[in-house]
C-alpha positions in Angstrom: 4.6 -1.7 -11.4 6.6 0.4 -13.4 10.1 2.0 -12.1 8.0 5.9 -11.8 5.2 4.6 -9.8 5.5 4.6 -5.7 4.0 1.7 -4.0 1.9 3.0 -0.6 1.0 0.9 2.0 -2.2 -1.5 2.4 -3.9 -0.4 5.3 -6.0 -2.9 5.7 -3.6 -5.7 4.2 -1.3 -4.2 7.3 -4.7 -4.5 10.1 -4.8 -8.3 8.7 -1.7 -8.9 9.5 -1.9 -7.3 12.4 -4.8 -9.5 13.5 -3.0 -13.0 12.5 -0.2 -11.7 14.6 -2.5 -11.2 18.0 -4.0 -14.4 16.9 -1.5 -16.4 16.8 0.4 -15.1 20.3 -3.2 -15.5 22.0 -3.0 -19.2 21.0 0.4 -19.9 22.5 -0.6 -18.1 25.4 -3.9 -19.5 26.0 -2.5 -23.5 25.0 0.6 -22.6 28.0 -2.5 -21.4 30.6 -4.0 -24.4 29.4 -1.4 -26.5 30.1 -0.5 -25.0 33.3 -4.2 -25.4 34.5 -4.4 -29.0 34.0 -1.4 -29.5 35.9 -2.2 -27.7 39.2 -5.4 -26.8 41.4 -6.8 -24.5 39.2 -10.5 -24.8 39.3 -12.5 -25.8 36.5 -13.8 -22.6 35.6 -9.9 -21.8 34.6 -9.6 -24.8 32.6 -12.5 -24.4 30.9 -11.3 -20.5 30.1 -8.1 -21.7 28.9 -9.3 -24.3 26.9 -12.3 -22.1 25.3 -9.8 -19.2 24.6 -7.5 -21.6 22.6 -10.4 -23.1 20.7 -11.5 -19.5 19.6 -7.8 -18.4 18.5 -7.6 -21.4 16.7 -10.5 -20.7 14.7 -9.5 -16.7 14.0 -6.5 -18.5 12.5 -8.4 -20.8 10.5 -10.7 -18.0 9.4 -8.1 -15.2 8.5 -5.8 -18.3 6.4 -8.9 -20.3 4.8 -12.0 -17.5 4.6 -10.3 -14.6 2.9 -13.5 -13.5 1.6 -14.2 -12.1 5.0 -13.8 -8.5 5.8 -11.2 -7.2 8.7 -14.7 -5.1 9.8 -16.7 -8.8 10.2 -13.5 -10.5 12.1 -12.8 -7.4 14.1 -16.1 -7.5 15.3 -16.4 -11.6 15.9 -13.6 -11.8 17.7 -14.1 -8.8 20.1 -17.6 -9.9 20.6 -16.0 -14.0 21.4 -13.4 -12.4 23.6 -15.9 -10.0 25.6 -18.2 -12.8 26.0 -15.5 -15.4 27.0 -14.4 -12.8 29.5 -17.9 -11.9 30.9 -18.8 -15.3 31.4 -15.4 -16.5 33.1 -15.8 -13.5 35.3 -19.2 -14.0 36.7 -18.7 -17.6 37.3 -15.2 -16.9 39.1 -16.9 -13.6 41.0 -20.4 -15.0 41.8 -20.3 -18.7 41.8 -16.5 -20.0 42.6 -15.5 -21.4 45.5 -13.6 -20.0 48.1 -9.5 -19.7 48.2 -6.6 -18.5 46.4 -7.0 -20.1 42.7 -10.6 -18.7 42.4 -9.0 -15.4 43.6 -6.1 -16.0 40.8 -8.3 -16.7 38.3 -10.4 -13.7 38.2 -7.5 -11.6 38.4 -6.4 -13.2 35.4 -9.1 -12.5 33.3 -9.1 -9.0 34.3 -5.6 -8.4 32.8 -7.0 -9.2 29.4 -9.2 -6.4 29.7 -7.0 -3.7 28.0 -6.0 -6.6 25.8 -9.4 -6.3 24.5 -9.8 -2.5 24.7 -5.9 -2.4 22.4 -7.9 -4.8 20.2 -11.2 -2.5 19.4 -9.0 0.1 18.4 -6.6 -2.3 16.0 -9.8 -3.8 14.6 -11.8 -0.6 14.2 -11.5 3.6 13.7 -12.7 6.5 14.9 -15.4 6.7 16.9 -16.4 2.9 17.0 -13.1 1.9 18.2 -14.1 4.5 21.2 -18.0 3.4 21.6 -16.4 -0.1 21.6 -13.9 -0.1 24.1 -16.6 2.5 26.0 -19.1 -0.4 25.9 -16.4 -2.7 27.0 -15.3 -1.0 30.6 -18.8 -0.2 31.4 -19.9 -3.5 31.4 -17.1 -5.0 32.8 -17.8 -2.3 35.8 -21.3 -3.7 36.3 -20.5 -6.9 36.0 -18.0 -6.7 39.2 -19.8 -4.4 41.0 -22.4 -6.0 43.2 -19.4 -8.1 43.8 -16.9 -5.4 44.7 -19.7 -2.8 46.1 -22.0 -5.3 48.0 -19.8 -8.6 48.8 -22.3 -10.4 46.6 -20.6 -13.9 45.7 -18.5 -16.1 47.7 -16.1 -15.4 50.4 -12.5 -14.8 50.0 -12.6 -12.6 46.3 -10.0 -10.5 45.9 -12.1 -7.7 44.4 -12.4 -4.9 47.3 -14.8 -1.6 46.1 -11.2 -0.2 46.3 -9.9 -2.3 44.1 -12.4 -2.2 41.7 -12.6 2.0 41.5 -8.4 1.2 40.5 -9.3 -1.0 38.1 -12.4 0.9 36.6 -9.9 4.1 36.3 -6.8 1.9 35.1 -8.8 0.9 32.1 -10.5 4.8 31.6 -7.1 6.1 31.1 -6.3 2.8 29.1 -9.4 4.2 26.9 -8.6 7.9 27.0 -5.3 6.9 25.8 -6.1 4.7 22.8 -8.2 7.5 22.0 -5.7 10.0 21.6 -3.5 7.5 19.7 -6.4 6.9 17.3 -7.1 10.5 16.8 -3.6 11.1 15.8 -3.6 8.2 13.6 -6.4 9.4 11.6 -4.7 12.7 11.6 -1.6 10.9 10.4 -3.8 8.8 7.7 -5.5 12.3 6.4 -1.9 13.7 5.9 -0.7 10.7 3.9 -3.7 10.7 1.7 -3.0 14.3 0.8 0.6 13.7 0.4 -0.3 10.7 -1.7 -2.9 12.8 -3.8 -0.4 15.9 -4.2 2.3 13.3 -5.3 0.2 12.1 -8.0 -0.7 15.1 -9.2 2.4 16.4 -9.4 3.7 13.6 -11.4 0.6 12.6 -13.8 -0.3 13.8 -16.7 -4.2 14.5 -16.1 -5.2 13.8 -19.7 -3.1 10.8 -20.4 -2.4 9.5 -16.9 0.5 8.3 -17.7 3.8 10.2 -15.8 4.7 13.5 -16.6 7.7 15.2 -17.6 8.5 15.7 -13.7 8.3 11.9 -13.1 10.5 11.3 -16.3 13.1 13.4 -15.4 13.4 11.8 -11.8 13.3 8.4 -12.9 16.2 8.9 -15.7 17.8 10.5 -13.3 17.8 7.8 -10.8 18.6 5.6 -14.1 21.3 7.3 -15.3 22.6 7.4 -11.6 22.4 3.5 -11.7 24.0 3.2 -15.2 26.9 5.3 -14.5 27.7 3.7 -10.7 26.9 -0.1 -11.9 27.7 0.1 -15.5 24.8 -0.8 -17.1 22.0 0.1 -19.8 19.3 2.5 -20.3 17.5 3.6 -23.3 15.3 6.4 -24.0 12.7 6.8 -26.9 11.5 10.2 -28.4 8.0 9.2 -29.7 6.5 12.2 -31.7 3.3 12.4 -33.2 3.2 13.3 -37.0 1.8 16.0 -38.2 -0.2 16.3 -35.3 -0.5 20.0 -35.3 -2.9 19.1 -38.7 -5.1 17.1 -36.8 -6.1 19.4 -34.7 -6.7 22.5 -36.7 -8.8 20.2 -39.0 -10.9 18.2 -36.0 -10.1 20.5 -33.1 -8.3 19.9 -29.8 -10.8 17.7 -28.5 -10.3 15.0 -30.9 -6.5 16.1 -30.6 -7.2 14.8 -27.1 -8.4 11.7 -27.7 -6.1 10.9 -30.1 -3.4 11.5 -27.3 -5.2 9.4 -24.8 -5.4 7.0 -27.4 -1.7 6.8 -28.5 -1.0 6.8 -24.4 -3.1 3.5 -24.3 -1.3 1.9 -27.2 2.2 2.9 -25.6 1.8 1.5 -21.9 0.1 -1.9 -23.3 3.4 -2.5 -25.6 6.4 -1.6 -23.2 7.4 -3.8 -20.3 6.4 -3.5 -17.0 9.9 -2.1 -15.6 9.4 0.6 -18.7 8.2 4.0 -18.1 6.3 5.7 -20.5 5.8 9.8 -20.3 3.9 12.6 -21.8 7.4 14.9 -22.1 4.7 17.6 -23.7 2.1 18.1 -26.1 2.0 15.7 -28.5 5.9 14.2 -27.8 6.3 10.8 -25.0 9.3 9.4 -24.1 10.2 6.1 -23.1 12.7 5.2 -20.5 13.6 1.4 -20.5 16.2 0.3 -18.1 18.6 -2.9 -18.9 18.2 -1.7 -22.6 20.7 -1.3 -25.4 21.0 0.4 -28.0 19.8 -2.4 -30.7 17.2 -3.3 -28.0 15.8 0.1 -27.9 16.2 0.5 -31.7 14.4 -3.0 -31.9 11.6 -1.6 -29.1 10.9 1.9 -31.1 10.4 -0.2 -34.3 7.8 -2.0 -32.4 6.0 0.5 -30.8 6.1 2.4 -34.4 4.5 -0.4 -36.3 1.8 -0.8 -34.0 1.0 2.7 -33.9 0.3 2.6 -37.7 -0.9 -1.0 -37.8 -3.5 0.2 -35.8 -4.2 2.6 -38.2 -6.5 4.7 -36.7 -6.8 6.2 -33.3 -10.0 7.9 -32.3 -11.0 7.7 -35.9 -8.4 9.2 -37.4 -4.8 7.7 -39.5 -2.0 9.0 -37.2 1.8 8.0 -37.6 5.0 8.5 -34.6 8.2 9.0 -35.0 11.0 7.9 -32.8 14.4 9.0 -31.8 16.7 6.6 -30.1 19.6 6.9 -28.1 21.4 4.7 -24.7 23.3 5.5 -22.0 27.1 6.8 -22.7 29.8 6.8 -19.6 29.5 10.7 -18.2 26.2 11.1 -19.5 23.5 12.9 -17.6 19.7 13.4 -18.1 19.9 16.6 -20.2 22.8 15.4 -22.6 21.1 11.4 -22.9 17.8 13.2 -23.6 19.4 15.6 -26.2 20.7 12.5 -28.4 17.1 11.1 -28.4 15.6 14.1 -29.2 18.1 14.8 -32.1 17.3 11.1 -33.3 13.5 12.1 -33.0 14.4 15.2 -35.3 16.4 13.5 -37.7 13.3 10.8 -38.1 11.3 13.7 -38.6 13.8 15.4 -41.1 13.9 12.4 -43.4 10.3 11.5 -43.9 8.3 10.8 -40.3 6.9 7.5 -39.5 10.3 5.9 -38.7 12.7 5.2 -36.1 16.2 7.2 -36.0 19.4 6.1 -33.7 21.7 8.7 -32.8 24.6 6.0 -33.8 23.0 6.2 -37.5 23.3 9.9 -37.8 26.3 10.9 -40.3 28.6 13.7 -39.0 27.2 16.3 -40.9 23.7 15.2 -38.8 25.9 15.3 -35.2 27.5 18.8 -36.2 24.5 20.5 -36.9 22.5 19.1 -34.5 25.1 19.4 -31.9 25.3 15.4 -30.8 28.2 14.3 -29.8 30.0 11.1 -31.6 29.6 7.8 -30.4 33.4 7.7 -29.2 33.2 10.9 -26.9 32.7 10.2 -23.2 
């Protein structure tokens, strides 16, 4: 990525992580309930739960670290359906076929806590309005599944589900869902607003025929560069690329083909810099290149490069175009306007004696500096 490009986060990357996370804190918590299961008078509806919950967080682990190929969609929607399935069926056995006391009472009570787990879940592992249908689907059937219980004492005696209880508990997970709601609405709110910052961003620092950065993205990153260079003492060098007698081209072909001789040149640039390089359309038919960590003989060394290319290629779009290049590095007290005004005298000086060639500001003689106003290589 180069140094003028923002990274933006991976919102499904982030959801996968999100998803190995719950994963892997249900299989701690379901081994521990196994654990404590086996050791006490839990009944063997319990152990069975416990032991079938760890079996299926083991296998979302498996999945999401050996099947990459599946979508977050696909495992969203297998584990909510394992989970909802899991909990359905250690309800009705706890509700309609346990037997009487405290752990069967315990039990189901337990599994009704994970509830909201599940609800949090369908909105984690889907948007908008499935995430509500889901977690919609999700209280009403948990509802009818306890209510003959609750309503009509239908099931063994000494269940701790009351109709009371179960109106709580039918509410407790309607707000639960009212409130995920709202927190998904303003998420996608959130999401819509990024996108158009993200989108506004790029447009205000891409060039839209070249795609490369613009002259607003240049002049940020050189002056975060120069920033750098000054506070850490270090490098930066910056290339004035110019296209000969471009001007020619296009009042011989049209702008058009001026065009895609630009886009063309922009290709050639960004395939033969470095990847911590930034390459800019400054303007019309002039780029600049800002290459951190660089000095002088490196950048000198670099515009030879990208120069020969450019005419070993020979023609772009069809047509025999040439660059010329201005060099110049990083001086102590420098800032962006006075480091780009040495490259661009080099650039003009390239220009002056014969195009197709690179010019460094240290090669210009003092009659050069004095009429082009550059400063010598001694001043700070």
């Amino acid at each position: 990525m180069s140094s003028g490009q923002r990274a933006w986060p991976d919102v499904e990357a982030r959801r996968r992580r999100i998803f190995l996370a719950l994963l892997a804190l249900g299989l701690v918590g379901s081994v521990a309930g196994l654990v404590a299961n086996l050791g006490g008078p839990a009944p063997e509806f319990m152990v069975g739960a416990s032991g079938a919950i760890a079996f299926l967080v083991l296998g979302g682990v498996a999945v999401l670290f050996g099947v990459r190929r599946i979508s977050n969609r696909t495992l969203g929607w297998a584990v909510l359906a394992a989970g909802s399935l899991l909990t359905w069926a250690t309800l009705f056995h706890g509700l309609y076929f346990g037997a009487q006391g405290a752990s069967p009472a315990e039990g189901v009570l337990t599994i009704l806590h994970w509830v909201p787990v599940l609800l949090v879940f369908a909105f984690l592992a889907f948007d908008g309005t499935l995430a509500i249908w889901a977690g919609a689907a999700l209280v009403a059937s948990v509802t009818l599944l306890i209510g003959p219980h609750a309503w009509f004492g239908v099931g063994p005696g000494g269940s701790p589900l009351t109709a009371t209880y179960a109106v709580q508990l039918l509410m407790a997970n309607l707000v639960t869902l009212v409130a995920l709601s709202f927190f998904a609405s303003l998420q996608r709110t959130l999401t819509a607003w990024r996108d158009t910052a993200r989108e506004m961003h790029t447009l205000a620092h891409t060039d839209a025929l070249t795609g490369l950065a613009n002259r607003r993205a240049a002049q940020e990153v050189l002056g975060r560069e120069v920033a750098r260079a000054d506070r850490y003492d270090r490098e930066v060098g910056v290339l004035m690329l110019d296209l000969d007698r471009f001007k020619v081209l296009n009042d011989s072909y049209g702008h058009p083909v001026g065009d895609r001789v630009l886009v063309a040149l922009a290709e050639r640039l960004r395939a033969h810099v470095r990847a911590s390089d930034l390459v800019a359309r400054w303007g019309g038919e002039e780029f600049v290149v800002v290459a951190p960590e660089t000095a002088t003989a490196q950048a000198r060394k670099l515009g030879e490069q990208l120069r020969a290319q450019v005419a070993k290629d020979a023609f772009l779009d069809g047509h025999r175009v040439t660059i010329s290049v201005g060099v110049a590095s990083f001086r102590p007290g420098d800032d962006v306007e006075t480091l780009v005004s040495r490259a661009d005298a080099a650039l003009y000086r390239a220009k002056e004696a014969g195009r197709n060639r690179v010019a460094v500001v240290e090669d210009l003689t003092a009659t050069d500096r004095e009429r082009l106003s550059v400063a010598p290589p001694s001043a700070s």
